[in-house]
C-alpha positions in Angstrom: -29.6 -33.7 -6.6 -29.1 -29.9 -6.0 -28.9 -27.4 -8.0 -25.2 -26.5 -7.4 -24.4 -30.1 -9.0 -26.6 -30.1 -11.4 -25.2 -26.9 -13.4 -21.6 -28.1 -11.6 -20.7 -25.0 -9.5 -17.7 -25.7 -7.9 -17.0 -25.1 -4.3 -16.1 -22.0 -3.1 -12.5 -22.5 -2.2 -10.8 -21.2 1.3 -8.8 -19.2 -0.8 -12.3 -17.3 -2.4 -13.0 -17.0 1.2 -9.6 -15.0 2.4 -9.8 -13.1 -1.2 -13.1 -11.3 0.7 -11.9 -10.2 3.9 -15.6 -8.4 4.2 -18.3 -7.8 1.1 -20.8 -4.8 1.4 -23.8 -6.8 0.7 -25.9 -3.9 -0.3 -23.4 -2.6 -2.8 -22.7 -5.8 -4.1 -26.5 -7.0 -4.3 -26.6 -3.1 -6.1 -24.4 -4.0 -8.8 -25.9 -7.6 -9.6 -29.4 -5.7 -9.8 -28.5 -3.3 -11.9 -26.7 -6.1 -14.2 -29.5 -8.4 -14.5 -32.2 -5.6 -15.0 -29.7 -4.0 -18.1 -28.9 -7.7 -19.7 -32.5 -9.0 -19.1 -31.2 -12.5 -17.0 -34.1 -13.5 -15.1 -33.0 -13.9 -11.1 -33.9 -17.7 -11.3 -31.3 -17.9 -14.9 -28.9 -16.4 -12.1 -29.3 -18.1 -9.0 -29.3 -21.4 -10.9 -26.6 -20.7 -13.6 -23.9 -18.3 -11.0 -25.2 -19.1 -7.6 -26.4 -22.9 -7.2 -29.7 -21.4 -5.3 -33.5 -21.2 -6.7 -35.2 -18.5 -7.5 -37.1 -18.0 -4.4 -33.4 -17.9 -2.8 -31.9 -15.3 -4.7 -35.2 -12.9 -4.5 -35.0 -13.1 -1.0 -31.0 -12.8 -1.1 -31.4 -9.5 -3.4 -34.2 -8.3 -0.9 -32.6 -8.9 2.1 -29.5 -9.2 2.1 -27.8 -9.5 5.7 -25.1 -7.7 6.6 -21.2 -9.5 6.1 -20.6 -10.0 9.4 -24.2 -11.5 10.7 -23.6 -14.5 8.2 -22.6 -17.5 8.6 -19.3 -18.8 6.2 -22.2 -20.8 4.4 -24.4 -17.7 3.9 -21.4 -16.2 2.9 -20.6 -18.4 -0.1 -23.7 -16.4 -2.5 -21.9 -12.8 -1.7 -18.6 -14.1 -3.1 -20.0 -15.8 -6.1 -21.7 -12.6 -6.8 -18.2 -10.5 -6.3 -16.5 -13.6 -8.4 -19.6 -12.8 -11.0 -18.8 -9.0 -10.7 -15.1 -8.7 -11.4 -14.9 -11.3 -14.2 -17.8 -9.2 -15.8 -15.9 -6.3 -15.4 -12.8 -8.0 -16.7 -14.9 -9.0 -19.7 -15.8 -5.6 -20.7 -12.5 -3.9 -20.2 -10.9 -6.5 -22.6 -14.1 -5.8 -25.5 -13.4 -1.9 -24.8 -9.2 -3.1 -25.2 -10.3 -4.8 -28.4 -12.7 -2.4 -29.8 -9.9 0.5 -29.5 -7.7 -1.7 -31.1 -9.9 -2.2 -34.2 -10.7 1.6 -34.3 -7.1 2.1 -34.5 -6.6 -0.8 -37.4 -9.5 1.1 -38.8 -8.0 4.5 -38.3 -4.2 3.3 -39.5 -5.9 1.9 -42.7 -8.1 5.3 -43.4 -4.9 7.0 -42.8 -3.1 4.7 -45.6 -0.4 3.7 -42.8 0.0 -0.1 -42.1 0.6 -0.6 -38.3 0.8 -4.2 -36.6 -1.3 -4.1 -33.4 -0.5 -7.1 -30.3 
């Protein structure tokens, strides 16, 4: 059984593929670098968790990554669960910041002695 069913990673749809028109491999194996080194996720929690692939796969992915157009759609598939990865982490964060303003302002109304309803 392979990885990608045993964690159940779905297939990368054709739609996923025509969302990424071309990746920058480099920038986008940048980004996941800098992510797992600053939350601590081993590369084999990655590849097996986000990716479907083993460790050895993703070490060499993150070393070497080929450029958009040398791959094949299959080689593909990694770069665009990474981007997938990428923007719902960023989408992640920007709604804690949303939410953590939003308390300092409940915070800030109530220091103030003001009631205000926050949606």
């Amino acid at each position: 059984m392979s990885a990608r069913m045993r964690v159940g990673l779905s297939p990368i749809t054709q739609d996923q593929f025509e969302m990424f028109g071309h990746i920058d491999t480099e920038d986008v194996v940048k980004q996941i670098k800098e992510f797992l080194s600053m939350n601590s996720i081993s590369q084999r929690q990655f590849g097996e968790h986000v990716l479907g692939l083993s460790q050895g796969s993703v070490s060499d992915l993150l070393a070497r990554p080929k450029q958009w157009n040398m791959l094949t759609q299959k080689g593909r598939e990694p770069f665009i669960r990474m981007k997938l990865f990428m923007r719902e982490v960023l989408q992640s964060a920007n709604k804690e910041k949303k939410n953590a303003a939003e308390c300092s302002g409940i915070v800030l109304s109530c220091n103030d002695h003001q009631v205000r309803k926050i949606t």
